[in-house]
N, C-alpha and C positions, 0 to 999 in steps of 0.2 A: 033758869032752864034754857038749855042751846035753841035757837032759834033750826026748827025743821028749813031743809035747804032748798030751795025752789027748782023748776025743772032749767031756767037759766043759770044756777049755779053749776049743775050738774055737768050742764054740757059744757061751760065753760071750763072749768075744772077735765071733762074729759081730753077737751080740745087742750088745756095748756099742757098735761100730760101727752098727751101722742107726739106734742110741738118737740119736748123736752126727751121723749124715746128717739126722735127723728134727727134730731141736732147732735145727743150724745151717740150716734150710733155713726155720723159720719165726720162728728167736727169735736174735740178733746183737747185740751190745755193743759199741760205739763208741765213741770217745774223739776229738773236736775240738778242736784247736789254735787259736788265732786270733792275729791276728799284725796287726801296725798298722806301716805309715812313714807322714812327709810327705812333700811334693810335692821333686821333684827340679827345680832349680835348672838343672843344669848339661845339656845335649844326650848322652844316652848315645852308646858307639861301635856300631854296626851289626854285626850278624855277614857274614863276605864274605859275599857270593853274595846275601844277603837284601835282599827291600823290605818296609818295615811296609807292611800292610794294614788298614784301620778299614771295616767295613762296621754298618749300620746300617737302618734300616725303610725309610730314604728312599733307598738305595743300589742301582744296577741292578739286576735280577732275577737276569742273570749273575752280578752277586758274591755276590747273598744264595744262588744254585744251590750256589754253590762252597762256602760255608761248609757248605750239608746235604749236600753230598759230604763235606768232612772231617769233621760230627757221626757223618755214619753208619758212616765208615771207623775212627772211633773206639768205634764200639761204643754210640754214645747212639741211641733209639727215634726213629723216623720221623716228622717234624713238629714235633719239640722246639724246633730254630731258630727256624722262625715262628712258634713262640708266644714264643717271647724278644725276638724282633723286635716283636713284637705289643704286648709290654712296655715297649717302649720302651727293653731292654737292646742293649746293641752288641757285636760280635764284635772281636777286634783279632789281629793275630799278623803271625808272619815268615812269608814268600810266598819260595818257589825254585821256578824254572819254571813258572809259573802255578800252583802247589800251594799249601796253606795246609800248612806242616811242624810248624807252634806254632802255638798260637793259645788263648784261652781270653775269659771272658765281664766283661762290666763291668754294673752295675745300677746304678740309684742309689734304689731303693727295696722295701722288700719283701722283704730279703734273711734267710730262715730258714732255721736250721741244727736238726732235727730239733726239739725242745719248745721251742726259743729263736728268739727273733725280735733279729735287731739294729736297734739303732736306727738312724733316721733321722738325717739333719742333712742342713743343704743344702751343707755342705762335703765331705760324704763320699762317696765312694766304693766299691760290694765289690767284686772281683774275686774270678771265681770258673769251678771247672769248665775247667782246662786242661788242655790235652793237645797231645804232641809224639810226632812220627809215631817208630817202632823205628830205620828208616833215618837220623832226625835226632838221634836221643840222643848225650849224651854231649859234645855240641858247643857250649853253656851257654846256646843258643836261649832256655829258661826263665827264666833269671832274669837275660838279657838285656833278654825281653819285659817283664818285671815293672818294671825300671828306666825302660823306655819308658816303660811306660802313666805312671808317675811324673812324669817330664818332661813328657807330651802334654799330661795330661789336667792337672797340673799350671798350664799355662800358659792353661785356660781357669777357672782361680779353683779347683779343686780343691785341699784341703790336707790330705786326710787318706782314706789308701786302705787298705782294712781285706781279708784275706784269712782263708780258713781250711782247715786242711788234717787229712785222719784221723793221729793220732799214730804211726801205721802206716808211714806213707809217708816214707822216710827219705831218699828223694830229691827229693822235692819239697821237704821241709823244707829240705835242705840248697841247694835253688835258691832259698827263698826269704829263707833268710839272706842268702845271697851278695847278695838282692838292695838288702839294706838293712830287712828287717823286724826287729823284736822283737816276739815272743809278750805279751799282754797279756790273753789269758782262755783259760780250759780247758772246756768242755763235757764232763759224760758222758750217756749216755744208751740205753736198752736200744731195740731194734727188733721188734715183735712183726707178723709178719703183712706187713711191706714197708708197712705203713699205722698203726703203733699207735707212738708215741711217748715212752717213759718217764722221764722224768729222773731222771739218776741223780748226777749234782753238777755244780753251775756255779760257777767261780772266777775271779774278779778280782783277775790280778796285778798289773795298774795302775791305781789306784782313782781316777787323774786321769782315766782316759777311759772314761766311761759307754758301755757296748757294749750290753748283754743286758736283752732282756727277756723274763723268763721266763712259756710260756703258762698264761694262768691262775694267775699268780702275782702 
């Protein structure tokens, strides 16, 4: 029979809890994956029901609407598209009923992952920041997408598309196998304040593909 808990357990117990709300709420350790393919050759298959959708800075004001409907139903802050737009980044994903379901972000420059800067090149591309609505999981939407952008962007001289994902997220990982990546660098790094940066270790497991630059390093 459990031992009733005393009023020093209690508060101990409350006190290591507020301790543990108070540190996760200003201080966070994260671990990034980064994951590399080339350009896909072959036209992927389409999921039914779906159209690709490419929008971009030059794109009607309706579809750039439609993408800050699905940033914001995703949970990302107000304005965030147009400054991506603003970038010069594009939006891409699968569209069912005039909806964006998937969809996620392509750069080609500029792209940091918390103390690391990856590099540039004029063949590369990041993809990054995707997301697929609760009602469309499950249905391989992701790393369906992933294979597109491959083939699209692919066919306009693209040959190397570079992604990154938190070690956390075990289903993104496993979309973005499916889609043809291999992991080729590890990022750690503490978060202090939602603004402070600490690295905490950078690893190159493919030392053919120059990825990282670390800041101030």
């Amino acid at each position: 029979m459990p031992l009733a808990r005393t009023r020093t357990d209690v508060r101990q117990s409350w006190t290591a809890s507020k301790v543990n709300a108070f540190v996760s709420r200003f201080f966070r350790q994260t671990d990034l994956l980064i994951w590399r393919a080339g350009r896909s050759d072959s036209p992927p298959s389409m999921p039914v029901g779906t159209g690709f959708h490419r929008v971009t800075a030059r794109s009607r004001p309706a579809e750039r609407d439609r993408v800050e409907i699905a940033m914001r139903a995703a949970g990302e802050p107000k304005g965030l598209a147009a400054e991506r737009f603003g970038h010069g980044d594009e939006c891409c994903g699968w569209m069912v009923n005039g909806a964006l379901v998937s969809f996620g972000w392509i750069t080609r420059a500029d792209r940091n992952i918390g103390p690391a800067e990856l590099l540039d090149a004029p063949e590369r591309l990041f993809l990054f920041n995707f997301h697929t609505t609760k009602q469309a999981r499950g249905r391989g939407y992701y790393p369906a997408l992933l294979l597109m952008l491959r083939y699209e962007f692919g066919r306009e001289g693209f040959s190397e598309f570079i992604i990154d994902v938190n070690s956390r997220n075990a289903a993104s990982i496993s979309g973005i196998e499916k889609a043809g990546f291999r992991m080729v660098a590890r990022v750690g790094f503490q978060v202090l304040l939602n603004c402070l940066y600490l690295l905490r270790s950078a690893t190159s497991i493919d030392p053919a593909h120059r990825l990282l630059d670390l800041h101030g390093g």
